[in-house]
N, C-alpha and C positions, 0 to 999 in steps of 0.2 A: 577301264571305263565301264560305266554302269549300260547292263543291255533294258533296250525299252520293251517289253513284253507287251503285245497287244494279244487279247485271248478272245476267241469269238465262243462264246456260251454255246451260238446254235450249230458247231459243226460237231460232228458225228454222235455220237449217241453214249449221255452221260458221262462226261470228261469229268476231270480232276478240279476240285473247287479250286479258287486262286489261293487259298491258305496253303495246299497241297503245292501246288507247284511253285510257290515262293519258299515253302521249305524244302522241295527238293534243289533248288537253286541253293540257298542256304548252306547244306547239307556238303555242297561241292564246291563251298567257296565262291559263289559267282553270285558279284554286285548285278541284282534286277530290281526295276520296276516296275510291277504286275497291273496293265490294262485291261476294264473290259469293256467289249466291245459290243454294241450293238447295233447298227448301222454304218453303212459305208459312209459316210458324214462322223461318224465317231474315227475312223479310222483317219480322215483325210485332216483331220482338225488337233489329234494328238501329233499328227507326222509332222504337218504345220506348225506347232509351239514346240517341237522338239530339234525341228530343225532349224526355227529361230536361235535356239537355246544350244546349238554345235553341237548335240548328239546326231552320231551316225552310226548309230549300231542296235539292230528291232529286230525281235524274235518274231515271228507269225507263229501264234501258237493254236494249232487249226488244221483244216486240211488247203487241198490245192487250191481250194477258192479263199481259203483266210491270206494264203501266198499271194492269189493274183491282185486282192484289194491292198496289201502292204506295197508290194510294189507300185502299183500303179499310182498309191498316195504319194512314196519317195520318188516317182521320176515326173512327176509334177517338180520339183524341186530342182533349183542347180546346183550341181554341187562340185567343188575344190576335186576329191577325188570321188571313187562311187561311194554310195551305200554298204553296211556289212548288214549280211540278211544273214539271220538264224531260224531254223524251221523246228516247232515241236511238234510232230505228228499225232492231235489229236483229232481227226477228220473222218469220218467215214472214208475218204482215198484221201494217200501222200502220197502218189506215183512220181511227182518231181524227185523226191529223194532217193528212187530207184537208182536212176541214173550214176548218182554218186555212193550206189550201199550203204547208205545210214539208215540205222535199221528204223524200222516200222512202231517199235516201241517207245514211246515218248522218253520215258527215263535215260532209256540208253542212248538215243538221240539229245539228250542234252548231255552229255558226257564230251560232246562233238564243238558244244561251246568253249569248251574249256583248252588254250592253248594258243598258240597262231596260224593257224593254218586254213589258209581263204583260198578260193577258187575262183576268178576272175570272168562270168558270166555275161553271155549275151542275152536279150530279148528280143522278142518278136513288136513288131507294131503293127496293129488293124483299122483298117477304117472303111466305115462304111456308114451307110445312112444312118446307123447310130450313133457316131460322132467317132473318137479315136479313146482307144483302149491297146494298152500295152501287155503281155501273158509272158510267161517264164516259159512253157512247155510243150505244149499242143493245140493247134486250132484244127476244128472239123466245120467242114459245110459239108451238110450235104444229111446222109443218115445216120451220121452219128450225133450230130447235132440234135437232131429228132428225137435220139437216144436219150441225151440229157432233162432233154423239157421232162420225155417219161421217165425218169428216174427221178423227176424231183417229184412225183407224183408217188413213190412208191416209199413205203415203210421205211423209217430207217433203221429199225431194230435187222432189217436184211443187209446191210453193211455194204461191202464191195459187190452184192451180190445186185443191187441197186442196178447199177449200169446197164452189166450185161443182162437183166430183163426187160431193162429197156428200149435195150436195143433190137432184141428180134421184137417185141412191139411195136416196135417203130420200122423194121422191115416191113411187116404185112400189108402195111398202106403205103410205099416209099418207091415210087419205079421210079426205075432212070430218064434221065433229060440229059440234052446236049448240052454240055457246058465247053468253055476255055480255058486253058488257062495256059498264061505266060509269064515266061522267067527269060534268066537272064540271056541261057541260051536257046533255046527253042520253046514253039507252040503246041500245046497237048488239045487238041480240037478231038472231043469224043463224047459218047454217050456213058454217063457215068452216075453213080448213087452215091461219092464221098469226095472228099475231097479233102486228105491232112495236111497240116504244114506245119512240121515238129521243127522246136528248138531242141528238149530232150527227149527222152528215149521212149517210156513206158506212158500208156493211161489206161483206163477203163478196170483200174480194181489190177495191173502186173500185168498187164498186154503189153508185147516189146513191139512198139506200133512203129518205131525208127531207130534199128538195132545200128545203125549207121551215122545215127545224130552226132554231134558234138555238139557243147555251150560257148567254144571258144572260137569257131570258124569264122564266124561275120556271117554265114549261112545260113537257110533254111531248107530241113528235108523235104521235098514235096510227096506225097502220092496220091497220083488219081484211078480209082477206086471204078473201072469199067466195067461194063458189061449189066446183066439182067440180076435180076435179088437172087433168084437163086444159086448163082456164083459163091453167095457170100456163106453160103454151108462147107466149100470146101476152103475157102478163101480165110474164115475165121480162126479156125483150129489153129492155120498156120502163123495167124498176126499175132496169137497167145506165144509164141517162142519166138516169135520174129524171120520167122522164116518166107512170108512171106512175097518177098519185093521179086523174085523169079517167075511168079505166077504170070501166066498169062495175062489175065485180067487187071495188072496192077503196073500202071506208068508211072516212071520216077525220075525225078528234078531236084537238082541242089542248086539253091538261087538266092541272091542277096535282097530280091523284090521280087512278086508274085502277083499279076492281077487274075484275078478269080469272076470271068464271069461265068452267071448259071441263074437258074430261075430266081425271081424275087422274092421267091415262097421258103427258097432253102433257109435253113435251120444255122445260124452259127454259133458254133460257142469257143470257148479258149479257158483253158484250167478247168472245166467242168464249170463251168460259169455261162449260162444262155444270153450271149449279146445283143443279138438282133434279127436281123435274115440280111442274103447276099442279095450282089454282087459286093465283093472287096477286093481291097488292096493290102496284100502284106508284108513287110518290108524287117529285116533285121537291125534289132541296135546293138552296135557290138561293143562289148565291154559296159554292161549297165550296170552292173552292181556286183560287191564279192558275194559269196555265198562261204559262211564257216562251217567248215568241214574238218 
């Protein structure tokens, strides 16, 4: 079956023309049909006549924000069984594909299309005064969020390097406030600067920010992110290897639903994608689409 290629021109910094990547399809034998995209309305509108038309099988060919727009266009959709998502890593970050080691380079990551072998994925869902939005991997409130807004401010010829500058910019203005937050088994009532709730594993450019995640639990990783900014000089080193859920500073939850409240001002985003501000609600959909691998 022919994959639908949707390509976002503005993710990362000079990708592959669509000539290019329809002859590397070519090249390995794989029926494509090369999309480009320019608006989230391009994206919901091909998912739309394609879904009318019984394809179920779309590459995102982009980073983790061309991911979170693909999906969120197919689970607008009902469908017989899920979705097959295929990911081409041309994004300033693909950290979803961490998770499962398909590598970072586009080429080789389409080698990944080729065969049967799907991975049965759950989603996250959020909602809050911005309406409801669905993400594959990671939601932040709080200062990471913050992080995002400044890194879309920043160059992108700086690459991965984007994030993490923006994110101690976004510490220097960012003190903690009391927030809540509940799951399914207990309440985390503290003073805190973040707030994750991973599906999978890595963001921020290879941070293993939920070395504990799965996509298959029905779950979501929580952690709240306590204490004063300057915590997060010894606290960050260790969230780059994933070591850091022992930390004093860092309270964790695996919950199937999460309400997040915290000031109205906090920052939220999912996929690297800036939503809106809190308080929210986020809850697990298990089994939302495959993913080929």
């Amino acid at each position: 079956m022919t994959w639908i290629v949707l390509r976002n021109p503005n993710a990362g910094w000079r990708g592959p023309s669509p000539a290019v990547i329809e002859a590397a399809f070519r090249e390995h034998g794989i029926s494509a049909e090369i999309h480009t995209t320019q608006t989230l309305g391009d994206v919901d509108r091909i998912v739309a006549r394609e879904h009318r038309a019984g394809r179920t099988k779309f590459v995102a060919a982009g980073g983790d924000g061309t991911v979170h727009s693909l999906v969120n266009a197919l689970l607008g959709h009902p469908w017989e069984t899920p979705p097959t998502v295929g990911v081409l890593p041309l994004g300033s970050g693909s950290d979803f594909l961490r998770t499962f080691a398909i590598p970072q380079d586009w080429r080789k990551a389409l080698t990944h299309l080729i065969g049967e072998d799907l991975y049965l994925c759950d989603a996250g869902r959020i909602e809050g005064t911005f309406g409801e939005r669905f993400f594959v991997n990671v939601a932040d409130i709080g200062v990471a969020g913050a992080a995002v807004k400044w890194s879309g401010r920043l160059p992108r010829i700086i690459g991965k390097l984007r994030y993490t500058a923006g994110f101690w910019i976004a510490l220097a203005g960012f003190p903690s406030r009391q927030v809540t937050v509940e799951t399914d088994r207990k309440t985390i009532d503290a003073k805190a600067i973040n707030i994750v709730v991973a599906n999978g594993q890595f963001f921020g450019g290879g941070m293993n920010i939920a070395p504990q995640a799965a996509l298959t639990d029905g779950l979501l990783d929580v952690e709240v992110f306590t204490g004063q900014r300057r915590q997060a000089f010894s606290v960050m080193p260790r969230v780059v290897k994933g070591l850091h859920l022992r930390h004093a500073s860092v309270q964790t939850a695996r919950s199937e639903r999460v309400v997040i409240t915290c000031p109205v001002s906090w920052p939220v985003e999912a996929d690297g994608e800036l939503l809106g501000t809190g308080p929210v609600t986020i809850s697990a959909v298990a089994r939302a689409f495959y993913l080929k691998i």
